[in-house]
C-alpha positions as CSV (number, residue, x, y, z in Angstrom):
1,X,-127.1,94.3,45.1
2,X,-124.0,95.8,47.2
3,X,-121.0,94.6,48.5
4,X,-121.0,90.7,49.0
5,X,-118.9,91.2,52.2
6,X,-122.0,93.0,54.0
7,X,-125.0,90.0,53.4
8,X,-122.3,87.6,54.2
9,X,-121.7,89.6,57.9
10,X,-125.3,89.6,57.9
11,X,-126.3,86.5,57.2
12,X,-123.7,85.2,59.9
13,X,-124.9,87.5,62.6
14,X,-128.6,86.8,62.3
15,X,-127.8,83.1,62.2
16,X,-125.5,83.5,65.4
17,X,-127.9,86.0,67.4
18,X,-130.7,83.8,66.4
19,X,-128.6,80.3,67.8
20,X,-127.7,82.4,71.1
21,X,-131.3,82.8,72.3
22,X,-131.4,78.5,72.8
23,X,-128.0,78.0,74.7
24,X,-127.4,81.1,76.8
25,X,-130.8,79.3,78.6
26,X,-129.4,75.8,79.0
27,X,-126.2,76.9,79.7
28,X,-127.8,78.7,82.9
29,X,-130.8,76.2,83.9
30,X,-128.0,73.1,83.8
31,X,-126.7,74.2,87.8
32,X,-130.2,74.8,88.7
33,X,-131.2,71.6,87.5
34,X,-127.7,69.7,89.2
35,X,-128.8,71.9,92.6
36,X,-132.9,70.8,92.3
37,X,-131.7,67.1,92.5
38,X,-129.2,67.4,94.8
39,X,-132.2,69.2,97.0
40,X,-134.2,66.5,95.9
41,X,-131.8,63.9,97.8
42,X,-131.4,65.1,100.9
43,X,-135.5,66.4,100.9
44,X,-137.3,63.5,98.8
45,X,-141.3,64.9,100.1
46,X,-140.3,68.4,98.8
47,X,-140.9,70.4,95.4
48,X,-137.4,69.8,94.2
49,X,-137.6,66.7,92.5
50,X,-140.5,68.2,90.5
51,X,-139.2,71.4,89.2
52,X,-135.7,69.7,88.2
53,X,-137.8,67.2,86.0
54,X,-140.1,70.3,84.8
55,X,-136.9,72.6,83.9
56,X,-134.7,69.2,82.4
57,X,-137.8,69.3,80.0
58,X,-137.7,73.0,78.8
59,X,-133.8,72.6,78.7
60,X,-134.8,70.1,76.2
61,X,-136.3,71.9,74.1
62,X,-133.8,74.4,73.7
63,X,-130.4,72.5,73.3
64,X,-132.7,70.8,70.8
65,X,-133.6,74.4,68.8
66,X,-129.7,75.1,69.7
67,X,-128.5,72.1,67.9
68,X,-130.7,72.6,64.9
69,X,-129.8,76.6,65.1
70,X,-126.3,75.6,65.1
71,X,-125.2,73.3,62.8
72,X,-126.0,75.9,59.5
73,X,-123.2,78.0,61.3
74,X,-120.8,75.8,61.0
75,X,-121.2,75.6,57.1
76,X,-121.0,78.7,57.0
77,X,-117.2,78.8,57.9
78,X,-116.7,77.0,54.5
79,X,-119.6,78.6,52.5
80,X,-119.4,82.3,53.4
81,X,-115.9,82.5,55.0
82,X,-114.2,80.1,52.9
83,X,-110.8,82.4,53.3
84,X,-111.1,82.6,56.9
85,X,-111.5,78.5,57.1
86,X,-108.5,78.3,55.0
87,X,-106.2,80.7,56.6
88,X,-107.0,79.9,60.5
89,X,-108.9,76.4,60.2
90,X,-105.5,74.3,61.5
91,X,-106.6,76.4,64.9
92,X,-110.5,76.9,65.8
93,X,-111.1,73.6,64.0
94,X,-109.8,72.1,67.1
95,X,-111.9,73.8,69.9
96,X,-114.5,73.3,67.5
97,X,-113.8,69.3,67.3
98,X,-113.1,69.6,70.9
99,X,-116.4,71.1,71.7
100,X,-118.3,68.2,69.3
101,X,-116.7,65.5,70.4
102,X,-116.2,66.1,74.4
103,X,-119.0,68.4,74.8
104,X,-121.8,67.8,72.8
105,X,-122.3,64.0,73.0
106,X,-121.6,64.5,77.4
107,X,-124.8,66.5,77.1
108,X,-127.0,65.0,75.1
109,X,-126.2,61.7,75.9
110,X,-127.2,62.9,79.8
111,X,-130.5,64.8,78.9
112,X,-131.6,61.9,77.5
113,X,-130.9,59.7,80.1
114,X,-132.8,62.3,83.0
115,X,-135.6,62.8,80.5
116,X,-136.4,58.6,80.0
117,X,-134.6,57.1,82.5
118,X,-137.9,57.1,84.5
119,X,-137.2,55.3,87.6
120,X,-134.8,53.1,87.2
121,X,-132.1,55.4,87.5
122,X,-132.8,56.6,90.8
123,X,-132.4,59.7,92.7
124,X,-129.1,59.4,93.2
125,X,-128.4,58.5,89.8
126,X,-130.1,61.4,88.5
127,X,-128.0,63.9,90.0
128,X,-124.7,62.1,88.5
129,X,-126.6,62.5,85.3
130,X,-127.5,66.3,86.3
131,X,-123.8,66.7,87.1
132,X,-122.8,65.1,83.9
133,X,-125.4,67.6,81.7
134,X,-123.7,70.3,84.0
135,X,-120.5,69.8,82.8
136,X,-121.2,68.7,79.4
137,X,-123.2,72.3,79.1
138,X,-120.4,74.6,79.9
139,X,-117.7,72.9,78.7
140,X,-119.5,73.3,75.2
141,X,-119.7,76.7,76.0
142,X,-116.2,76.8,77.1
143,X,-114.9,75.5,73.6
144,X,-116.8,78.0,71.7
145,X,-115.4,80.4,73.9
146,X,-112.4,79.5,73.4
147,X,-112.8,79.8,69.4
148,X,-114.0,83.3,70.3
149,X,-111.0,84.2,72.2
150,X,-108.5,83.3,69.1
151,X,-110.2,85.8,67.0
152,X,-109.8,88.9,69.6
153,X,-106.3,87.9,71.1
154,X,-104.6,84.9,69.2
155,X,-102.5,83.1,71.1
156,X,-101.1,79.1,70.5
157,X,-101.0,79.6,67.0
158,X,-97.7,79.9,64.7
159,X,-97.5,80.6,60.6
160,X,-96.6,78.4,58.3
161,X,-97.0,78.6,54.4
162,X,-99.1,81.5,54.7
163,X,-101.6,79.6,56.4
164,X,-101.6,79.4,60.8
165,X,-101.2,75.7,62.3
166,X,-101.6,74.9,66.1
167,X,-98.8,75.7,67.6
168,X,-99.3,75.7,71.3
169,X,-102.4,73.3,71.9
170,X,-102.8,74.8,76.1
171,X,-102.1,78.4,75.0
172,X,-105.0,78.4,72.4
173,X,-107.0,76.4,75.2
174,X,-106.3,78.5,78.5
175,X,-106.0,81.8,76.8
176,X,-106.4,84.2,79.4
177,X,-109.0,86.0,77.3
178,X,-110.8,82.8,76.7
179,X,-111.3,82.7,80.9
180,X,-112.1,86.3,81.4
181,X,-114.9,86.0,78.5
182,X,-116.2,82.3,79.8
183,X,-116.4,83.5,83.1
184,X,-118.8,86.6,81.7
185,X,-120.4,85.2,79.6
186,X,-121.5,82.0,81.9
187,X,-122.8,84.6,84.7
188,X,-124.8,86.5,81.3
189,X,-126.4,82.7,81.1
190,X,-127.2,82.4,84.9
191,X,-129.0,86.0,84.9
192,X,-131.0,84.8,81.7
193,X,-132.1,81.4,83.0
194,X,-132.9,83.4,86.9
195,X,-135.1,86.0,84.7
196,X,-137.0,82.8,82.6
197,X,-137.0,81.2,86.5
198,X,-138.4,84.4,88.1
199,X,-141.3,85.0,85.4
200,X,-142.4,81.2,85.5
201,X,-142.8,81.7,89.2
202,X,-144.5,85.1,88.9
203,X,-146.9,83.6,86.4
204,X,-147.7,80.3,88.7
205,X,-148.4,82.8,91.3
206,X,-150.3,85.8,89.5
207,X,-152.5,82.6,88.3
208,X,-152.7,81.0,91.2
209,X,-151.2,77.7,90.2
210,X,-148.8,75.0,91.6
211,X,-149.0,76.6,95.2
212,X,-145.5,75.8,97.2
213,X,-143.9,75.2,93.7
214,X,-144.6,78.3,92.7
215,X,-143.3,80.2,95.6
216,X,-139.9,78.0,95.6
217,X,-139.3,78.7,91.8
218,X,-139.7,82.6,92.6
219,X,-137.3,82.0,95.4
220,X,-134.5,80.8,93.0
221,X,-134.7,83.2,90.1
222,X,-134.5,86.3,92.4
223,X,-132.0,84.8,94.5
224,X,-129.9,83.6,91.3
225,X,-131.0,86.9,89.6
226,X,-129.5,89.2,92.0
227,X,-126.0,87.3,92.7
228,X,-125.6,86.9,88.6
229,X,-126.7,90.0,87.7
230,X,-123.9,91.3,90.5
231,X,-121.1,89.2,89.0
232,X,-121.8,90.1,85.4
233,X,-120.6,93.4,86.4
234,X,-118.2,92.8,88.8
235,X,-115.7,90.9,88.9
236,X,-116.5,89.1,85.3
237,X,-117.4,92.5,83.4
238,X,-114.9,94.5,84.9
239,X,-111.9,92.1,84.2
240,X,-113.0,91.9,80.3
241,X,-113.4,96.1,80.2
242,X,-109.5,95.6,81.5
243,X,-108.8,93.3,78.7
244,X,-110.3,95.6,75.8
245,X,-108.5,98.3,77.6
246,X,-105.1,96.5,77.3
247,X,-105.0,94.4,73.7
248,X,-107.7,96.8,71.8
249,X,-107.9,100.0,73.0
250,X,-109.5,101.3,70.1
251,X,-112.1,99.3,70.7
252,X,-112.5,100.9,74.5
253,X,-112.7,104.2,72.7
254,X,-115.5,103.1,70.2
255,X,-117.6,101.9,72.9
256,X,-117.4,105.0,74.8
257,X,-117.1,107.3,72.0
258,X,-114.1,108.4,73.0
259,X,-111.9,110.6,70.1
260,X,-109.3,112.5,72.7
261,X,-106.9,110.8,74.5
262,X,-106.2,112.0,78.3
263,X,-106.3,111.7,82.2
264,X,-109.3,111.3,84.6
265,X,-110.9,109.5,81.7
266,X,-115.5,109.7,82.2
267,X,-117.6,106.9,81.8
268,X,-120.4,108.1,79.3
269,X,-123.7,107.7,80.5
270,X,-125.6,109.5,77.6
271,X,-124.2,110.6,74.3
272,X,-124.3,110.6,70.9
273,X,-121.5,109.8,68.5
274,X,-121.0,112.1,65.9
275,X,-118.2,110.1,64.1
276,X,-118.1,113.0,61.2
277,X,-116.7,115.6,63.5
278,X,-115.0,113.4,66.0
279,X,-116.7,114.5,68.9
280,X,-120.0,112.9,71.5
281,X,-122.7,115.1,71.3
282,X,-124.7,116.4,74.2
283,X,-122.1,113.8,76.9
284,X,-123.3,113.0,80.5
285,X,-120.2,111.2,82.4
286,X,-118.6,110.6,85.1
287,X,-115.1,111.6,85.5
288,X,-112.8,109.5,86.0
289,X,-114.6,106.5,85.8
290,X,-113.0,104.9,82.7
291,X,-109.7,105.9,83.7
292,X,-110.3,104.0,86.8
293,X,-112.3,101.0,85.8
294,X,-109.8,100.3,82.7
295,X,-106.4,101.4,84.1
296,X,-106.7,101.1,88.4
297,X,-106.4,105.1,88.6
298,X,-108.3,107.8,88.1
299,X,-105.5,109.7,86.2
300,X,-104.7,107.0,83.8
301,X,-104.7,108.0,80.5
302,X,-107.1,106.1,78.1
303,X,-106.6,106.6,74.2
304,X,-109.1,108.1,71.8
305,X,-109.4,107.5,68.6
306,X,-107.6,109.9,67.0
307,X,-104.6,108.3,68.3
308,X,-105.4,105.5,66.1
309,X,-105.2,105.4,62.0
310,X,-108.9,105.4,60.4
311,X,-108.0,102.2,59.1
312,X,-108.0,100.3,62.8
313,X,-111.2,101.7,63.8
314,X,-114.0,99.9,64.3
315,X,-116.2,100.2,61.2
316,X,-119.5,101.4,62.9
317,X,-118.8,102.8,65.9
318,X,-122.5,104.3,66.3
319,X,-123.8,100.5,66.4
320,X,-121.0,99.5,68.7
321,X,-121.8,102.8,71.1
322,X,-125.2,102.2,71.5
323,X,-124.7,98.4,71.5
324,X,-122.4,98.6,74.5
325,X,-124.3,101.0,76.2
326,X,-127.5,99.3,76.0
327,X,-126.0,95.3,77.5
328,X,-124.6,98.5,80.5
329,X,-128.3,100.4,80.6
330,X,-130.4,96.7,80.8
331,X,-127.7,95.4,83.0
332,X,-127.9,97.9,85.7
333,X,-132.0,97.6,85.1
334,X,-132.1,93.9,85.5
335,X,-130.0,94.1,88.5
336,X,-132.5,97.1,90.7
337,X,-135.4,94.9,89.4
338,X,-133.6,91.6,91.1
339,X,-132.6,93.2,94.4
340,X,-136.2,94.7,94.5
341,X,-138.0,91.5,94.3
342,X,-135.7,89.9,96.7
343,X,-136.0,92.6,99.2
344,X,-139.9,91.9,99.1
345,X,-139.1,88.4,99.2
346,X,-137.3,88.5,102.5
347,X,-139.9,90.9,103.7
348,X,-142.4,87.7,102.9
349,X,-144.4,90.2,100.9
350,X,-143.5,89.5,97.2
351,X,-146.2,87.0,96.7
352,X,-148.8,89.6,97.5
353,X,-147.0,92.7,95.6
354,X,-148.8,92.1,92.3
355,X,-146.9,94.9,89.9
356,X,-143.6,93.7,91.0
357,X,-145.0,90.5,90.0
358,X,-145.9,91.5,87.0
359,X,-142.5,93.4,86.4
360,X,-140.9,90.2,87.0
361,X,-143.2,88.1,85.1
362,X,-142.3,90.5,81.7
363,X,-139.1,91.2,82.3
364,X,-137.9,87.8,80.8
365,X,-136.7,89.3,77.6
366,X,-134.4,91.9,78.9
367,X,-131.3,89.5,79.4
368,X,-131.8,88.1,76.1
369,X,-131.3,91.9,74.8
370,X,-128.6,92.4,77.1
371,X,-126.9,89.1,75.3
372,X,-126.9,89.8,72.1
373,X,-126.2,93.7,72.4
374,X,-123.2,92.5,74.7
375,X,-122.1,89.9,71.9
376,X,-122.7,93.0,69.3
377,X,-120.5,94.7,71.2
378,X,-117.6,92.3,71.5
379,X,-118.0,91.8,67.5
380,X,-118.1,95.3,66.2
381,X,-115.3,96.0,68.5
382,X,-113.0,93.3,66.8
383,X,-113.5,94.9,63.2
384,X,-111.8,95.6,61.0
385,X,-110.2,92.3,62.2
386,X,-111.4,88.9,61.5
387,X,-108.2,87.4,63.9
388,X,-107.3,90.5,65.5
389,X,-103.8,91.8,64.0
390,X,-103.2,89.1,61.6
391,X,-106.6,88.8,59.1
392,X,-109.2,91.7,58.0
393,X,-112.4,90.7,58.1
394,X,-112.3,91.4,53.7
395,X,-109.9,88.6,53.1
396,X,-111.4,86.0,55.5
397,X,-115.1,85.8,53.2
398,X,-115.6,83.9,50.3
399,X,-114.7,85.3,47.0
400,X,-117.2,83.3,44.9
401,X,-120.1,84.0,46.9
402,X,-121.6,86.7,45.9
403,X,-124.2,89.4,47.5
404,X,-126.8,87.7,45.6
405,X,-126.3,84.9,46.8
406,X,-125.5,85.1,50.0
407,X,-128.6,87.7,50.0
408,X,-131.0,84.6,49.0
409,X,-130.1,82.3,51.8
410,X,-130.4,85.4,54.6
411,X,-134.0,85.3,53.4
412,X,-134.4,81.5,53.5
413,X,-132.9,81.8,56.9
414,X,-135.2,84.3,58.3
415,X,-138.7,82.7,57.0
416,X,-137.1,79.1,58.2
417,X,-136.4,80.6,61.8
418,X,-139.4,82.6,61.7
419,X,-141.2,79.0,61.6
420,X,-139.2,77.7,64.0
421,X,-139.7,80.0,66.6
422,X,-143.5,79.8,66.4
423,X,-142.9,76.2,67.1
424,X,-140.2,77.0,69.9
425,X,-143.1,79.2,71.3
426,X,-145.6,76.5,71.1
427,X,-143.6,73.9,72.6
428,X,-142.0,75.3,75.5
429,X,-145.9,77.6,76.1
430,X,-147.3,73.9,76.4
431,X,-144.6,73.0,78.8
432,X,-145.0,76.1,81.1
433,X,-148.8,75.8,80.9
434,X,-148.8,72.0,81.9
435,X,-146.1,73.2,84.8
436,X,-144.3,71.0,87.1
437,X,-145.6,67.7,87.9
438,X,-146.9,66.7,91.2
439,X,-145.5,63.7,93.0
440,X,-148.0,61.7,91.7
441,X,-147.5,62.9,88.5
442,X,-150.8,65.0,87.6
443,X,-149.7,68.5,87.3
444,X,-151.2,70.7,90.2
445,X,-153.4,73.1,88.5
């Protein structure tokens, strides 16, 4: 059957790329939503009011598929990772409770009241509530985050009867790795929600629907598109490379397939690993890049791996290559297809250009790629480290869970998801179908 450790990695990554697809959308449609009602305000006759009440309803549907996505992970700390939960539980348990407890119930508690407040609430009433779903969005994110940041650079955290207790409550929150990696991964969720945006809008118009609606929701996802898909790489991506570069540097030379150290460092553009002979076969770059993105200089000197012991490397550094380089290829992608449509959109001429339309309208999956490849990345790059320095990834899983086991339940995962997403589809399909409501309520077909 194999090593137990590999099912139980397994089973946690599906489960956790699976989960991502539902909140890296809510997490980027909540500030639309907040700015559609605050447009709504100050324009009452325009579209706004209807596209925040239309979006509020698909964000529905996904924190609800997030919630129910989620909760199995959390089991899983004690189930499959029952050493890890043991060893570093006095620490992540609190972001975790955090998250639950400040997070969680500030968002839901909000999306119900925009979704069935009807009009009692009011306009003005709905924007606090928008606010409220706002905040309650990313500081969820933030707290997970957070978690996230303990395992690649622990901080707050001391040792005590060979377990680790909460030592520093603001140095696990405020970890300067947990604001780098918030900061990049909230611009990641903008780009995904402007790409969901974008096609909506390219389908209302390639169909002909919702007239004015449709034109104002293609102006947002480009608009958003562009400027997120800018800041992902710079200044949110570039400050993380810098981080990687400083606390895991072996991880840096994983990603670029780097196995000699030196000067005037290159940023590989195409390549292929060949881990057995410590070399990257068939290399485009360009020089100096890495040295200069990673260090300030062009004549830094970035470490390979064979500076490192075998033992430290990542444990497969052809996934975590082509990982990395795949979130940078899409990324760059996403960002000439954004600045494309909105140069035709200030030309007044993206309405009528149909393939761009089209482009736009399919498109929609790329930033999910780009996601989970980027979170692949950030992963991989940990390893061999389940808390980075202090606890291998081996002595953090369960030792009476076995492959077989944990094998049976990956299955029973992937036929229960596979259901749900057919529902997912369905659901949020009806909702984009039925499109935003007109002010008197009939959708405009």
């Amino acid at each position: 059957m194999g090593d137990a450790l590999l099912w139980h990695r397994l089973q946690f990554a599906f489960t956790a790329v699976y989960h991502y697809v539902f909140p890296q959308l809510t997490m980027g449609l909540a500030p639309v939503i907040a700015y559609l009602r605050w447009r709504a305000l100050r324009d009452p006759r325009g579209d706004d009011a209807s596209l925040a009440q239309f979006f509020a309803k698909i964000f529905a549907v996904n924190f609800a598929f997030g919630v129910v996505t989620g909760i199995p992970m959390e089991f899983q700390f004690g189930t499959n990772w029952a050493g890890f939960s043991q060893y570093a539980g006095g620490v992540i348990g609190q972001t975790l409770a955090m998250e639950g407890i400040f997070a969680f119930f500030l968002e839901s508690t909000f999306l119900g009241l925009l979704l069935w407040s009807g009009d009692r609430v009011g306009p003005r009433g709905k924007l606090a509530a928008s606010v409220a779903l706002w905040a309650g969005s990313w500081l969820s994110a933030y707290f997970i985050v957070a978690t996230n940041a303990f395992l690649q650079h622990p901080q707050g955290h001391a040792q005590r009867g060979g377990v680790l207790v909460l030592d520093d409550l603001g140095a696990l929150v405020f970890n300067h790795w947990a604001l780098a990696e918030f900061s990049h991964v909230i611009v990641a969720a903008l780009v995904t929600a402007s790409f969901v945006i974008a096609a909506i809008g390219a389908y209302f118009t390639l169909s002909g629907r919702h007239g004015t609606r449709a034109a104002r929701t293609l102006a947002i996802g480009t608009a958003l598109g562009l400027a997120a898909g800018l800041a992902v790489a710079f200044p949110t991506g570039d400050q993380q490379a810098k981080l990687v570069a400083k606390h895991q540097p072996v991880s840096l030379a994983a990603m670029e397939g780097r196995f000699e150290s030196g000067s005037m460092a290159g940023i590989t553009l195409i390549g292929q690993p060949n881990v057995a002979e410590r070399k990257l076969d068939n290399p485009i770059r360009v020089p100096g890049a890495l040295s200069f993105l990673a260090y300030g200089t062009f004549h830094s000197d970035v470490r390979g791996l064979g500076e490192f012991p075998p033992d430290q490397w990542p444990q497969n550094i052809e996934l975590l290559y082509y990982s990395f380089h795949l979130m940078a290829g899409i990324g760059t992608l996403m960002i000439g297809l954004m600045a494309l449509a909105t140069l035709q959109r200030l030309r007044r001429r993206l309405s009528e250009s149909r393939l761009l339309l089209w482009a736009l309208m399919l498109a929609f999956p790329l930033p999910y790629i780009a996601n989970a490849a980027g979170w692949v990345t950030a992963e991989l790059g940990r390893q061999p480290w389940l808390v980075y320095g202090i606890l291998r990834t081996k002595d953090g899983a369960s030792p009476t869970v076995h492959s077989g086991d944990a094998l049976f339940t990956l299955i029973g995962f992937c036929g229960l998801y596979l259901m749900m997403g057919v529902l997912y589809v369905v659901l949020v399909g009806k909702e984009i179908l039925h499109g935003p409501a007109s002010d008197s309520g009939a959708a405009d077909g």
